[in-house]
C-alpha positions in Angstrom: 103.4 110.9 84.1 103.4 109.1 80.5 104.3 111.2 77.9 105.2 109.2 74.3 104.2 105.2 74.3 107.1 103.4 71.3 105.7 100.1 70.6 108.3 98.1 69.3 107.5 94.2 67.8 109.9 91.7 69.0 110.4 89.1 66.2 111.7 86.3 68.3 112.6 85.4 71.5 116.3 85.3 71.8 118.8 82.7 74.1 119.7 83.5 77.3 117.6 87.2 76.8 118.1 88.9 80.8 114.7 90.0 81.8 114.5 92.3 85.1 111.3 91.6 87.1 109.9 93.8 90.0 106.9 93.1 91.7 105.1 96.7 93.2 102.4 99.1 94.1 100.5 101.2 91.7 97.3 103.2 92.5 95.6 100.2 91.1 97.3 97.3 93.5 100.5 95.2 92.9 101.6 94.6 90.0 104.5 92.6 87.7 106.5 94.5 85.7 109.0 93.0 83.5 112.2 94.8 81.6 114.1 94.0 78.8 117.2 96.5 78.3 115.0 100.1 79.1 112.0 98.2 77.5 108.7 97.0 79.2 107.8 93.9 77.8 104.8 93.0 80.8 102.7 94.9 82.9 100.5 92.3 84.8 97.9 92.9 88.0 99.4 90.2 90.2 101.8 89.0 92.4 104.9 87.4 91.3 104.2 84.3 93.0 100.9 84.2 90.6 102.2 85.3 87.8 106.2 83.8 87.4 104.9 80.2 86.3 103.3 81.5 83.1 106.0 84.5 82.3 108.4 82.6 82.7 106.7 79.6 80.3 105.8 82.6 78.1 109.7 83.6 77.8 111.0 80.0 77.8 115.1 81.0 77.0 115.1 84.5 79.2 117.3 84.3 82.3 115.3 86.2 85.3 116.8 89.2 87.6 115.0 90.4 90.9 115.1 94.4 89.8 112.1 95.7 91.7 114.1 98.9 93.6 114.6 100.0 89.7 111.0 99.0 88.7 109.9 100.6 91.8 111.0 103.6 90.8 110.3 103.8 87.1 106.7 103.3 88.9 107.2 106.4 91.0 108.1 108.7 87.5 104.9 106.7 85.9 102.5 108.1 88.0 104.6 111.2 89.3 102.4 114.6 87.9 105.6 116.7 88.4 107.2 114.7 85.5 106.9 113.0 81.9 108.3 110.3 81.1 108.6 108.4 77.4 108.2 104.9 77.3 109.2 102.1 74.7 107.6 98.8 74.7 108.8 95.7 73.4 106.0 93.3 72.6 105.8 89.7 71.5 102.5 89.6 69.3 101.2 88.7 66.1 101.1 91.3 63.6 97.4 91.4 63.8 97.3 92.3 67.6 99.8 94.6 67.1 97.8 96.6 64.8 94.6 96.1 67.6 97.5 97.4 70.3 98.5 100.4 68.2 94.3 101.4 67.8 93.7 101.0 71.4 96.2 104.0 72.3 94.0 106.0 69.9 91.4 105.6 72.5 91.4 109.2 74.3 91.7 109.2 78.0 88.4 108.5 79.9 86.5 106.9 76.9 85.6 104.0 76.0 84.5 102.5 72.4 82.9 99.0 72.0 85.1 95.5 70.5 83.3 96.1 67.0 84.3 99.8 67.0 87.6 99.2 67.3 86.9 96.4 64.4 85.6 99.0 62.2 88.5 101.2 62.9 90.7 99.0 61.2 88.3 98.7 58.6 87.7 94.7 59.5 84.1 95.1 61.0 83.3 91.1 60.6 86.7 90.8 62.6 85.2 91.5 66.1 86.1 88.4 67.9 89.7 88.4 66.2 90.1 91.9 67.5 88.0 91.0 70.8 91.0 88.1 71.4 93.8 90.3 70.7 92.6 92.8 73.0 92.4 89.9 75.8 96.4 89.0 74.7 97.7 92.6 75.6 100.7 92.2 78.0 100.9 95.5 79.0 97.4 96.3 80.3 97.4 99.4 81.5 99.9 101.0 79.3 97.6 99.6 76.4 94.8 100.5 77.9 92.5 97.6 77.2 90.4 98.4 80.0 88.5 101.6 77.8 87.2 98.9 75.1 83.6 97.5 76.8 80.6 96.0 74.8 78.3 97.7 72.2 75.6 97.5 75.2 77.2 99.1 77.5 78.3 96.5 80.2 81.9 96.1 81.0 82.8 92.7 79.8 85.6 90.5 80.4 89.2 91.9 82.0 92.2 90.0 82.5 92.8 91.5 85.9 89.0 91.1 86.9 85.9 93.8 86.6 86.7 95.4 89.8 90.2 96.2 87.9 88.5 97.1 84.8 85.4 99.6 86.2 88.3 101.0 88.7 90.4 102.3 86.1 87.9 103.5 83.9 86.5 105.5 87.3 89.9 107.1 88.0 90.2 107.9 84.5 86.5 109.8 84.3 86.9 111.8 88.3 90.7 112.5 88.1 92.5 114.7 86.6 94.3 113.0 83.6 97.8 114.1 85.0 97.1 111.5 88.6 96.5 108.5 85.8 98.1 109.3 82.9 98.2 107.5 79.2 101.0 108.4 76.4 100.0 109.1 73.3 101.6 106.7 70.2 104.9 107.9 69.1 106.2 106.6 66.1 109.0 103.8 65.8 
């Protein structure tokens, strides 16, 4: 299970950076996770095959490695109950969504809050489609969990990964126990 979440900016993109890519199974369905160093960089709800065109567009300069036997297992220790585990992230983002990324991990496990809340928790409450798009940029979905902010009224809204995706997780967050479907709490850089 997660224990601390380190969100770490990454300033630039450098030459010849080695990413390690594993496409596996989580409770939620396959899923593309990419490495940098001990470093998660992307946690996307596809198939490599769907998602390698835009990743690898998205890290022009990075030079690729199959690593999915790793990934598989730094899967296994993500949603193993027996165990904690800290994780850093290295993000590339604006330092706007950053800030959006950072509030969303304030969101406690099985709740949800609307897109203006979290506006008004950063004190911007005209801000709510600026906030609304940086919540839709996250490239760690379910580490960030995204999927907790849902409209003022109540309906789920839009999710990278599809509504089925979305109303899942939030269901296995409210009739689980939080250790099967865990979320770290920020730690500080």
């Amino acid at each position: 299970m997660i224990g601390c979440i380190q969100i770490i900016h990454y300033p630039n993109i450098s030459q010849n950076m080695k990413l390690r890519f594993g496409e596996v199974m989580t409770p939620f369905g396959v899923a593309v996770i990419v490495m940098h160093d001990a470093a998660i960089v992307e946690w996307w709800f596809t198939s490599w095959e769907k998602a390698q065109e835009e990743l690898k567009r998205r890290w022009r300069s990075a030079r690729w490695y199959d690593d999915s036997q790793a990934i598989e297992t730094l899967i296994d220790e993500i949603f193993c109950p027996e165990r904690t585990i800290d994780l850093k992230l290295r993000l590339l983002g604006t330092a706007f969504q950053f800030v959006v990324w950072e509030a969303l991990l304030a969101i406690a496990w099985g709740q949800t809050v609307s897109y203006a809340q979290v506006a008004e928790r950063l004190g911007k409450p005209t801000a709510v489609r600026a906030v609304a798009s940086a919540i839709g940029k996250n490239p760690v979905s379910y580490l960030i969990p995204c999927h907790r902010v849902i409209h003022a009224n109540g309906t789920l809204g839009q999710y990278r990964w599809g509504s089925e995706l979305k109303a899942e997780l939030l269901q296995a967050e409210c009739s689980s126990p939080m250790h099967l479907y865990p979320f770290g709490q920020k730690k500080d850089n």
